[in-house]
N, C-alpha and C positions, 0 to 999 in steps of 0.2 A: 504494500500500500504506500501513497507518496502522501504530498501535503497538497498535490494538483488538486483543483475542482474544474468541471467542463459545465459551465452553464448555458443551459438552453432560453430560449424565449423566444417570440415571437414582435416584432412589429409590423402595424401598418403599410408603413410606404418608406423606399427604400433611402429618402433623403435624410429623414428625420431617423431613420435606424443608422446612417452615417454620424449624423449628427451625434446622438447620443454615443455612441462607440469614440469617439473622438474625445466626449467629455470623458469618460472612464479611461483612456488609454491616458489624459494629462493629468486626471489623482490618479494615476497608478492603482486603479482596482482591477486593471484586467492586462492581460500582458500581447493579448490579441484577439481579435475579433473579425468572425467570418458570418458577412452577408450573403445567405443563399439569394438564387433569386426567386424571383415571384412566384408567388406557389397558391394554389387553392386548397381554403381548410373548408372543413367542416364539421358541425358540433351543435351540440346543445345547450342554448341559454335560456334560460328564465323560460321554460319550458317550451320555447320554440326551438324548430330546426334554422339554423343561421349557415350559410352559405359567404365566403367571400375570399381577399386574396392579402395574404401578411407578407413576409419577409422571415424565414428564421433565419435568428444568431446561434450563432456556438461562440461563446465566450469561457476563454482561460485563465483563470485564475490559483488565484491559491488558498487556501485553508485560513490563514488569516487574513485576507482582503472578501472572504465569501458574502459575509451578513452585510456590510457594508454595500456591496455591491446590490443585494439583492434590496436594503433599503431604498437605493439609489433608480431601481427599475422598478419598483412597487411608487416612486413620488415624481418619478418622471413620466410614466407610461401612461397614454390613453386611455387606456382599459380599464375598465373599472374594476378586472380581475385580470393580471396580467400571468401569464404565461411563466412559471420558475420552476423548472424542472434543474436538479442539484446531482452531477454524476460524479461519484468519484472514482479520481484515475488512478489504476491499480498500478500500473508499471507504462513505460516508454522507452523513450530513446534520453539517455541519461542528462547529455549538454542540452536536450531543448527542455526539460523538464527543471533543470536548474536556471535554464533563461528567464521560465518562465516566472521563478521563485525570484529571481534576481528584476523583475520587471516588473511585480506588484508586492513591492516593499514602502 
């Protein structure tokens, strides 16, 4: 097990998912972040079926930048229920896994 976290989440439209990725990469809560692109979700809210199209992030972080981050996507985000799925990384490739510890300090 490392001290990585791979955080998930979703936004809207892909300028304001740059945006925000930009803020987190200058505090140093995330050591990099990858914009998929436009993708069609589907789900259930407030008891209807909702249809439409996000952007996921994968954001990397570390163990001690995690709650921070996630406070940070929970008061920035749209959503009135945003998207935080918390993976932790078992193992990698050693120098990028210390990059990434060495990039959200």
């Amino acid at each position: 097990m490392t001290d990585i976290v791979l955080v998930l989440t979703t936004w809207p439209d892909e300028e304001s998912a740059k945006q925000q990725a930009q803020e987190w990469l200058n505090k140093n809560l995330v050591a990099c972040v990858n914009i998929l692109p436009r993708m069609q979700s589907l789900y259930r809210w407030q008891g209807e079926l909702e249809v439409g199209t996000e952007h996921q992030m994968l954001l990397k972080t570390s163990n001690n930048r995690v709650a921070e981050l996630e406070r940070e996507i929970v008061n920035n985000h749209p959503y009135e229920c945003p998207e935080i799925l918390r993976l932790p990384v078992v193992g990698g490739h050693q120098p990028y896994l210390e990059w990434i510890t060495g990039n959200t300090k």
